[in-house]
C-alpha positions in Angstrom: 0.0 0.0 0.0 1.4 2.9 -0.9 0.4 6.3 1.8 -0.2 9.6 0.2 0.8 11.9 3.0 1.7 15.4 1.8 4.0 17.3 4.9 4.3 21.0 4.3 6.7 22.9 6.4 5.7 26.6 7.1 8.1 28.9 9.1 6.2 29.8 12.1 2.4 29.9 12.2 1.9 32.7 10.5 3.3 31.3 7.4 0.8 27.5 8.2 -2.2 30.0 8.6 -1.4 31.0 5.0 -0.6 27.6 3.5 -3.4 25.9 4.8 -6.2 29.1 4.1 -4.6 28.3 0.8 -5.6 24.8 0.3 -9.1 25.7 1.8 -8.8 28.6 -0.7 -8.4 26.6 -3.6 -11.0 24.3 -3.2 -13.6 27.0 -2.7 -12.6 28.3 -6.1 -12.3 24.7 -7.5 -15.6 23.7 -6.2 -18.1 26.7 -5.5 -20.4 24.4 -4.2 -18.2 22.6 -1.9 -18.7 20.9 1.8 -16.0 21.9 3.9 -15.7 19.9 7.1 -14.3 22.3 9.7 -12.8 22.4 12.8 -12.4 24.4 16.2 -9.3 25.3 18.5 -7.2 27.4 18.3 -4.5 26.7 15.3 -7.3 26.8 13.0 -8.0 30.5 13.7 -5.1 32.3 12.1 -6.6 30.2 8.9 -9.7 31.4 9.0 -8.8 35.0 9.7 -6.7 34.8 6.7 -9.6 33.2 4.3 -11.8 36.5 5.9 -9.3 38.8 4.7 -8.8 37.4 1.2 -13.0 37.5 1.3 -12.9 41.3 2.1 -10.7 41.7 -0.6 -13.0 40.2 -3.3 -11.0 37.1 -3.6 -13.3 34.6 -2.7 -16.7 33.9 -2.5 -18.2 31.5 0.7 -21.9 31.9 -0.9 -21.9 28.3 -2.6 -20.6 26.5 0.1 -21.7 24.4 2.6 -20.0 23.7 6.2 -20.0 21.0 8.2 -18.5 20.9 11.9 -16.5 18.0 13.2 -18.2 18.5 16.7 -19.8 20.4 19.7 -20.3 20.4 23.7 -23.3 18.7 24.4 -25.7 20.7 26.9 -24.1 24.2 25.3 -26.9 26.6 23.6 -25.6 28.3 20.2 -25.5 31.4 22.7 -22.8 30.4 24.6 -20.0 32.1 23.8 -18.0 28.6 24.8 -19.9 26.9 22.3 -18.5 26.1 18.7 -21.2 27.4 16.9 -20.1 30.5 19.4 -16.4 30.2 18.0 -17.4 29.4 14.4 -19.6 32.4 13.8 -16.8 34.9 15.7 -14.1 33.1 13.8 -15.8 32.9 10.2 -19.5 32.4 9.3 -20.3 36.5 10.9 -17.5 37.7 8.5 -18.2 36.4 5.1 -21.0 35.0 2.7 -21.7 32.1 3.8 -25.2 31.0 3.8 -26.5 30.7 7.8 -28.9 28.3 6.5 -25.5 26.0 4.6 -23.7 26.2 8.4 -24.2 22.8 10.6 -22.9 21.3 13.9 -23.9 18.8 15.6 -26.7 20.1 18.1 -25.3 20.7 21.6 -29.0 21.1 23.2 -30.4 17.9 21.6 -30.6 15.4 25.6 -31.0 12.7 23.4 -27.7 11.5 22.5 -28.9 8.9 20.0 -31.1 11.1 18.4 -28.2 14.1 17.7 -25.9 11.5 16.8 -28.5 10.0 14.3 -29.4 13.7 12.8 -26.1 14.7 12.3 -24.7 11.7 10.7 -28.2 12.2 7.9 -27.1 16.0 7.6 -23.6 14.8 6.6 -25.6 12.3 4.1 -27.7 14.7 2.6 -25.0 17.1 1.7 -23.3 14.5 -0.1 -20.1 13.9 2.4 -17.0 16.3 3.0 -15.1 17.3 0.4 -12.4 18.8 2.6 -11.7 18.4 6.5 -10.0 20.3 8.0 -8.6 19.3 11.3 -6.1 20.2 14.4 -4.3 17.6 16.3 -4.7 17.0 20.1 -1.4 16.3 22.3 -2.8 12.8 22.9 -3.7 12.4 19.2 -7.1 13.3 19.6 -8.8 14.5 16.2 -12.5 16.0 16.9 -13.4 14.6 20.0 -12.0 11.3 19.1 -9.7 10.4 22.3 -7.4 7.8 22.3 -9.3 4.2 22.8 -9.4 0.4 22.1 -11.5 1.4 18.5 -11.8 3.4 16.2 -15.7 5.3 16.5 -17.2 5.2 13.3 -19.8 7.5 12.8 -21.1 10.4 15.0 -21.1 9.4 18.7 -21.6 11.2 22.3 -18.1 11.1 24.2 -17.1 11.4 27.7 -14.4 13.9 27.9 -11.3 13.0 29.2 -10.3 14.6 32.9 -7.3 16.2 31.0 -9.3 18.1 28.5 -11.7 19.0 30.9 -8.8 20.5 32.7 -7.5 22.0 29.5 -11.0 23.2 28.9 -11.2 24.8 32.3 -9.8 28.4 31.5 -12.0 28.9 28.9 -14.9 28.9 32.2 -15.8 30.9 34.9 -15.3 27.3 36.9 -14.4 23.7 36.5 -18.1 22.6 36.9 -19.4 25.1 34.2 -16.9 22.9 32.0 -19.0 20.3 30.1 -18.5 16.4 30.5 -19.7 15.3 27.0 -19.8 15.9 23.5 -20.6 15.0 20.1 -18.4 14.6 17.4 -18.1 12.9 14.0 -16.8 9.7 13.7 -13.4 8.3 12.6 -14.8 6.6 9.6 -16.6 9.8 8.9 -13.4 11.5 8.5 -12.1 9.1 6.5 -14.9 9.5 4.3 -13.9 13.1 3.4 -12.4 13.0 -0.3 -9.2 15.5 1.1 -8.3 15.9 4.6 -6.2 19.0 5.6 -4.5 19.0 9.2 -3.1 22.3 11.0 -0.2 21.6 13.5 1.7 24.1 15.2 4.2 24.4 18.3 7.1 22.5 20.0 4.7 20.7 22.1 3.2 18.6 19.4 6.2 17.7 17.4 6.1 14.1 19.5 2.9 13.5 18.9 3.2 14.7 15.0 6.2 11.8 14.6 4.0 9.4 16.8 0.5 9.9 14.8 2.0 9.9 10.9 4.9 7.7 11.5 4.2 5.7 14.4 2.1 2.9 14.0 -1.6 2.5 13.7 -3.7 2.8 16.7 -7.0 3.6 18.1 -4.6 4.7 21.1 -3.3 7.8 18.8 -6.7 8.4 17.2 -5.0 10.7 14.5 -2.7 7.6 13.0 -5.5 6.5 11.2 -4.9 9.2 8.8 -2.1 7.3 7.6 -4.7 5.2 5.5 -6.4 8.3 3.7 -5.3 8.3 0.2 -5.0 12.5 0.1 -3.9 14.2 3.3 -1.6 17.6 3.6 0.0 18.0 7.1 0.7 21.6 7.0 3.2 22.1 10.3 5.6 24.9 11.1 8.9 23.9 11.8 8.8 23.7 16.1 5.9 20.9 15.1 8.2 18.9 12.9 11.2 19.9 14.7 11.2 15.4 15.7 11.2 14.6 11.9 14.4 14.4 10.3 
């Protein structure tokens, strides 16, 4: 089997903001009427503040699109400004032409697990799958809320967050029980299913995880190594992230 993995090296991330909006870029421009699958955190922001900027200059056009998100807190409204639907429309869907009613996530303030689980894995039908996901990479190799694990998760599914990202999670709250316990999130075999997959490292403190996810073995424990078996994924890193590689 031959793997298809794309590295790019970007100087700092600055420069990986750039390369990656690029890609994403491209493929609007490609495909007007693409589904981007899209993702939260905080690497990913530089990129979409560069895709805003090249949409205020008239170089690219969101209406056509459609978005879908890779996951949210279960038990958040879209109001809360912790939420990702919070995130995404600060980020990118209040700053360029994208179509409110084209934007999906996973529904935080569906109780019913099954049932969100269920409707979001039909949107993600009925828009005909992802043609691009992007995605960050967790220090444990987390992708979405995909934590390490005996399996791989297939489709969307409810997760119990791990005490260390609820910790992680815990600045972003006034306190540590404001922080919630669950969320949804696609799948692994979702993912997989995007035709292109783009992922967004940055920092010295993933560069182990970045040799141990793309050239490690392949492991439900490093929920990212799957990757490894996508026939057209672009690592775009800056150097302290591949500062392990030789």
């Amino acid at each position: 089997m031959v793997i298809k993995m794309k590295i790019i090296k970007a100087k700092d991330y600055n420069d990986m903001s750039r390369k990656a909006a690029n890609i994403i870029s491209a493929q609007v421009i490609m495909k007007p009427d693409c589904v981007l699958g899209l993702a939260t955190g905080s690497t990913p922001v530089g990129t979409y503040a560069q895709l805003v900027d090249w949409y205020n200059k008239g170089d690219l056009d969101f209406s056509g699109i459609t978005t879908v998100n890779l996951d949210e807190y279960k038990g958040l409204t879209k109001e809360n400004d912790q939420s990702y639907y919070y995130f995404m429309h600060e980020h990118l869907f209040g700053k360029v032409n994208v179509k409110p009613e084209r934007t999906f996530l996973p529904d935080g303030t569906e109780p019913d697990s099954d049932k969100a689980c269920s409707d979001y894995n039909k949107v993600i039908a009925d828009v005909g799958g992802v043609d691009l996901q992007l995605l960050g990479l967790g220090h444990n190799g987390h992708i979405g809320f995909n934590e390490p694990s005996e399996i791989f998760e297939a489709e969307t599914h409810c997760v119990d967050l791990t005490e260390s990202t609820i910790k992680a999670n815990q600045r972003f709250f006034a306190s540590i029980d404001e922080v919630p316990r669950q969320a949804y999130t696609m799948g692994i075999k979702t993912i997989m299913q995007a035709k292109k997959i783009l992922v967004v490292v940055s920092g010295a403190d993933k560069a182990a995880i970045v040799k141990e996810a793309f050239f490690g073995p392949i492991t439900p424990k490093v929920p990212a190594s799957v990757l490894q078996l996508h026939n057209d994924v672009t690592v775009v890193a800056d150097e302290a992230a591949l500062s392990e590689l030789k």
